[in-house]
N, C-alpha and C positions, 0 to 999 in steps of 0.2 A: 878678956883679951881673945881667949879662942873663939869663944862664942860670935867675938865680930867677923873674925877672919872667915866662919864658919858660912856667918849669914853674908859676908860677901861674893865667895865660892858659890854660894846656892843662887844669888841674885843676878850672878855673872851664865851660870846656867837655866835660868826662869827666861830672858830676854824677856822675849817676846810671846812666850807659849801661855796660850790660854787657860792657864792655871791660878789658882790662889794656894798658899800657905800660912794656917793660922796657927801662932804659935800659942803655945800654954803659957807664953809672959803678958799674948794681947797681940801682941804684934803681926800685922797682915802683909803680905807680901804678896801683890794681886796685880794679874792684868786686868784691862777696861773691861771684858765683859768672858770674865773664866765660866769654860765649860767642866772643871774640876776643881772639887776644893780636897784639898788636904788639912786636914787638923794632926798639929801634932802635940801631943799629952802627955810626951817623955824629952826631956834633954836628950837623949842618944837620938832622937832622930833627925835631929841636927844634922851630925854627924853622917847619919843616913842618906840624906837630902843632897850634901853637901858634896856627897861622893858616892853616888848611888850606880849601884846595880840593881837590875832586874830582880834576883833571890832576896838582896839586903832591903828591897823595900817591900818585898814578900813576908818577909821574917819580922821586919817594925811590922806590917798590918797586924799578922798575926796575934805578935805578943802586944799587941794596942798600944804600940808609939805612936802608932799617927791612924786616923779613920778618912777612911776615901771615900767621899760624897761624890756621885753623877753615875753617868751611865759606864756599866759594864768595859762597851769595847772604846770608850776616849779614854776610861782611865790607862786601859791596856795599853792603847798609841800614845798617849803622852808620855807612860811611866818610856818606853821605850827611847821618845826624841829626846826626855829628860836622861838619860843613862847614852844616847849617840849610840845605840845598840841597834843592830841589823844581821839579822839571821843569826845570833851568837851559836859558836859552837866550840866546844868543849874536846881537847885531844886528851890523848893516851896522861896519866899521872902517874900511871904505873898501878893501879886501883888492881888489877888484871892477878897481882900476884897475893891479893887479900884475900886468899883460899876460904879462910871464917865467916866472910860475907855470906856463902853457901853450902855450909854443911847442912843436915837435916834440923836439926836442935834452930840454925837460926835463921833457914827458911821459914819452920813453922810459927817463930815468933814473929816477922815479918808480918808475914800473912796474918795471925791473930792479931798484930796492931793496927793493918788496914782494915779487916774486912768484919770483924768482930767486934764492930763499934756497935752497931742495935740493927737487926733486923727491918725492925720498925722504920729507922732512919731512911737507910738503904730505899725502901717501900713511900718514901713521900715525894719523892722525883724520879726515879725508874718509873718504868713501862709497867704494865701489869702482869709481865710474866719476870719481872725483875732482870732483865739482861744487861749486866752491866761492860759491855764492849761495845764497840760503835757500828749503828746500825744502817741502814742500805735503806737510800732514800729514793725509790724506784720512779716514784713520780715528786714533784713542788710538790703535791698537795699533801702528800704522806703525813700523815699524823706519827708521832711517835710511838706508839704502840703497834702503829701497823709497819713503818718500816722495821722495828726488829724483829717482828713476824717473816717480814722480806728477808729478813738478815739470817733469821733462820734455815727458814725455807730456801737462800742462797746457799750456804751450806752444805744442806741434805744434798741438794741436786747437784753442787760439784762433788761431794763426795758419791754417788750415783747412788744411794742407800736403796736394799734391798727386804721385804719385808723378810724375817728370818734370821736376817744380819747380824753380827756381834759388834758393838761398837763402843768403841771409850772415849771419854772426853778428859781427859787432862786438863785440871781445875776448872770442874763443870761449875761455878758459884752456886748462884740461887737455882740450878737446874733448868733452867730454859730449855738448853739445847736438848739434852737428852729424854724431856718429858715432850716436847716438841716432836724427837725423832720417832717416839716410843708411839704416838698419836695418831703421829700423822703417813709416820713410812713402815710402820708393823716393826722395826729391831729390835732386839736385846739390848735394851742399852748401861752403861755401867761410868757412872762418875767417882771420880778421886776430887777430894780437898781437903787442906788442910786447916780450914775454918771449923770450927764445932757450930757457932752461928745457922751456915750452909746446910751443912749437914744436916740439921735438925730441923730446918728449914723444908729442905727436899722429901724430908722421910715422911714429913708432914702431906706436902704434896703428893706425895705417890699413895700414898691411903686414900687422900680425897679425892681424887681421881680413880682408884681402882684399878693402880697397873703395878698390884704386888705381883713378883713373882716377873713381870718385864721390865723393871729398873731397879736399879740396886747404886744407892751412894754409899761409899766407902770413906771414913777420915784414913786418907793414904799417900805417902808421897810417892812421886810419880817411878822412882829409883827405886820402891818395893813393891811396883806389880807384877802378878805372876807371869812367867811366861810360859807356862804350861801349857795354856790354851789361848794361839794367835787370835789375834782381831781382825774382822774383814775388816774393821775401816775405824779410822783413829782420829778428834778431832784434837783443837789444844789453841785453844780461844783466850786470848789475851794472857795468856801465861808466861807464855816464853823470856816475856822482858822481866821475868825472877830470877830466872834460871841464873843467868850471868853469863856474860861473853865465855870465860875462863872456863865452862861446862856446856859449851852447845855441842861440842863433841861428844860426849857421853850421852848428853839428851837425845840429839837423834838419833844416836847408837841403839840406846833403849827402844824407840820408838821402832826404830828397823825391825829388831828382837823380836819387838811386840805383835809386830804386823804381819801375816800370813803373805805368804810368795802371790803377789795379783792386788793385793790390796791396797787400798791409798790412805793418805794423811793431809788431813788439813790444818796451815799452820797461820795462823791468824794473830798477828802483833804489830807495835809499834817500833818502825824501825829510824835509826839517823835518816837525812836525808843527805848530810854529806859523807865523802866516801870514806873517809880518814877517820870521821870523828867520833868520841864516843859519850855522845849525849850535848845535851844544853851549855851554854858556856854561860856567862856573866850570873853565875853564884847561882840558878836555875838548878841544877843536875843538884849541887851542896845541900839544896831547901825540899824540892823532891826525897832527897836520899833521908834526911832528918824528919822531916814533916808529914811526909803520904805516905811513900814507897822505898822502905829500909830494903839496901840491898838491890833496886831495882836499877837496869843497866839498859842501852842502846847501842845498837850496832844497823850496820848498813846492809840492806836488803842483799845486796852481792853477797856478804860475807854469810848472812842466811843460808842462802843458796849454795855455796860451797859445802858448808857443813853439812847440811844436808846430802850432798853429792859424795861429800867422805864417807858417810856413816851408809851409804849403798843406796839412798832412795833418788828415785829420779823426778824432778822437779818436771812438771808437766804443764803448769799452769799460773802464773801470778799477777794478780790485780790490787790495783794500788786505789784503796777507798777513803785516799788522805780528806775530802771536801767533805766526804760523809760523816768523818768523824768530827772536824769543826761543827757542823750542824749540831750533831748528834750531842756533842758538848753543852753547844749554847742554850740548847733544849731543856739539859738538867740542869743548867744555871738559873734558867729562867722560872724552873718548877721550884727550884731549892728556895728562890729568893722568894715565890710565890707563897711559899710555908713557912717561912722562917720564924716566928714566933713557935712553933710546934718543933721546927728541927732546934731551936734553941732548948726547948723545955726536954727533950732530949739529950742534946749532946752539949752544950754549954755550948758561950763564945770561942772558947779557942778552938775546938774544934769543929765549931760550924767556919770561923773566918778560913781556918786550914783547907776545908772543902768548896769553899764559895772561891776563893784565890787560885788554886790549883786548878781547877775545871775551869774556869776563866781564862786563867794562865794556858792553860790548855788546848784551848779552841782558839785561842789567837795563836799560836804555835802550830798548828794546823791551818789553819786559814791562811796563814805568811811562808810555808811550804818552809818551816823549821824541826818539823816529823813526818814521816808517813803513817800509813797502816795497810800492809801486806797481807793480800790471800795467797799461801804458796799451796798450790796441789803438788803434793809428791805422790811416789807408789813407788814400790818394793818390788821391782822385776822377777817374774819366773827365770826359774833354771835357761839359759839362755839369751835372755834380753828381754823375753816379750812383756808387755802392759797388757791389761784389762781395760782399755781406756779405748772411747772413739777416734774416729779421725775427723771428727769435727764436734764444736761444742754446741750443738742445738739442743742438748735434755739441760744445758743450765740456763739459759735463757727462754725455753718453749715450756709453757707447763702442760 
């Protein structure tokens, strides 16, 4: 009896959309000429089907209630027209006052469920300097290796990096940035992470390269570096969306701390794009928080900028590289799916479907302006007001 009411529901929402659904009894449920098929292999995804959101038909892939045959972004726009879903976004639930989500203890188990899956993995669809945040597509023809070169190299140059320099990166990953800075603009540079992965990753790299003694990675969180000795210049590349709304105070606090009177910070995350909201709505933010990013939080580029503004640093500069990170996604969808037999024999099914769905999910969220991704320059005023800063931005765009 349910099962009719179920397959009526779903058939009342199919109309007309160029879809098929195979069910695990035989049963087709198809238009004239589907550009997606759905198989579903579990009675629950019935139920799914029937009443779907965007996360719940996230979570059936996952756990292999149903397998999504066709290309990448029809499945994306259909699961969408199927679920009547447009820019969903997600308000306050009050999440704000779940202090445990970010203590130290379950920051770093966050972090080692994301990032700690295999090196190897990581290395079959990243860039070859392994940079996993989104990269600055300078020309069409950019290949992916070369714009996170650009993405790098955009960096260095708003942060105005000088040979000699002290510089930290706050959750440097596989070290891109700061073996990059060390290369190519002569600093001192110094990464924190909480991944042992990373870490042994980087340490690796700094041998083969031969920059003992100018880069130095640290397993550290960001809340116990020293401040004994300021930093000219502070980067903190796809991190911040750990932190948690409920601690961005404290974070740029620290960062102020950190930063020598003249010096700047680059703060590089994805932020809401609406102003109120905080993250993906239709079960999106629920399958994220379970599935990738334990813990992981959004917030709206204004409210960035304020906190920053509390904590003393003055925002100088912000560019919004939403388009580049759609790209930059589809990129490693495209690499991942290109390997897939190798990233299976790796990471098994659930977790390769986790990675191929979310990066997916991802860059269609990007692409439909349902995230950003924010460059904030800030700097740490000298005694008085003054910046270290030009009155025009020609050294980030003039090489």
């Amino acid at each position: 009896m349910l099962k009719n009411v179920l397959l009526r529901q779903l058939g009342e929402k199919l109309n007309d959309l160029p879809l098929a659904v195979h069910l695990w009894s035989g049963e087709v449920m198809t238009a004239p000429e589907p550009m997606v098929h759905i198989h579903a292999s579990d009675p629950r995804a019935l139920r799914v089907l029937a009443n779907p959101s965007l996360g719940g038909l996230a979570r059936a892939y996952v756990e292999g209630w149903i397998d999504l045959h066709g290309n990448a972004r029809d499945i994306l726009e259909l699961g969408r027209t199927l679920c009547k879903e447009d820019a969903p976004v997600r308000h306050s639930n009050g999440s704000d006052w779940r202090w445990w989500r970010h203590t130290r203890a379950s920051d770093r188990r966050n972090i080692t469920y994301h990032y700690d899956v295999s090196n190897e993995f990581y290395g079959l669809w990243l860039d070859r300097n392994r940079v996993y945040s989104c990269a600055y597509f300078e020309d069409a023809d950019c290949s992916l290796d070369l714009a996170q070169e650009k993405k790098l190299d955009l960096i260095c140059r708003k942060l105005m990096l000088k040979p000699g320099e002290r510089l930290l990166d706050i959750g440097c990953g596989w070290g891109g940035l700061i073996l990059h800075a060390a290369e190519k603009y002569g600093v001192q540079a110094t990464g924190i992470t909480l991944s042992d992965n990373q870490r042994d990753y980087v340490n690796e790299e700094i041998r083969r390269r031969g920059l003992e003694g100018r880069v130095e990675v640290r397993l550290m969180d960001y809340r116990d570096v020293p401040e004994s000795l300021p930093y000219d210049k502070i980067a903190s590349v796809g991190m911040f969306e750990h932190v948690g709304r409920r601690n961005l105070a404290a974070y740029f606090a620290k960062i102020y701390r950190l930063l020598r009177p003249g010096g700047l910070v680059m703060n590089h995350g994805i932020t809401s794009t609406a102003v109120e909201a905080h993250g993906l709505g239709s079960g999106i933010a629920e399958f994220v928080d379970e599935y990738v990013f334990p813990g992981g939080e959004l917030t709206h580029v204004s409210n960035v900028m304020q906190e920053m503004a509390a904590a003393g640093l003055e925002p100088l500069d912000a560019e919004n590289l939403r388009p580049h990170y759609a790209r930059t996604l589809w990129s490693w969808v495209e690499r991942l799916e290109s390997r897939q037999n190798e990233a299976l024999a790796m990471i098994g099914e659930h977790k390769y479907r986790i990675w191929r769905i979310y990066m997916a999910g991802s860059a269609y969220a990007f692409e439909h302006n349902w995230m950003a991704l924010f460059q904030i320059l800030g700097g740490r005023p000298h005694r008085g007001g003054a910046q270290d800063y030009p009155f025009n931005r020609r050294h980030v765009y003039t090489v």
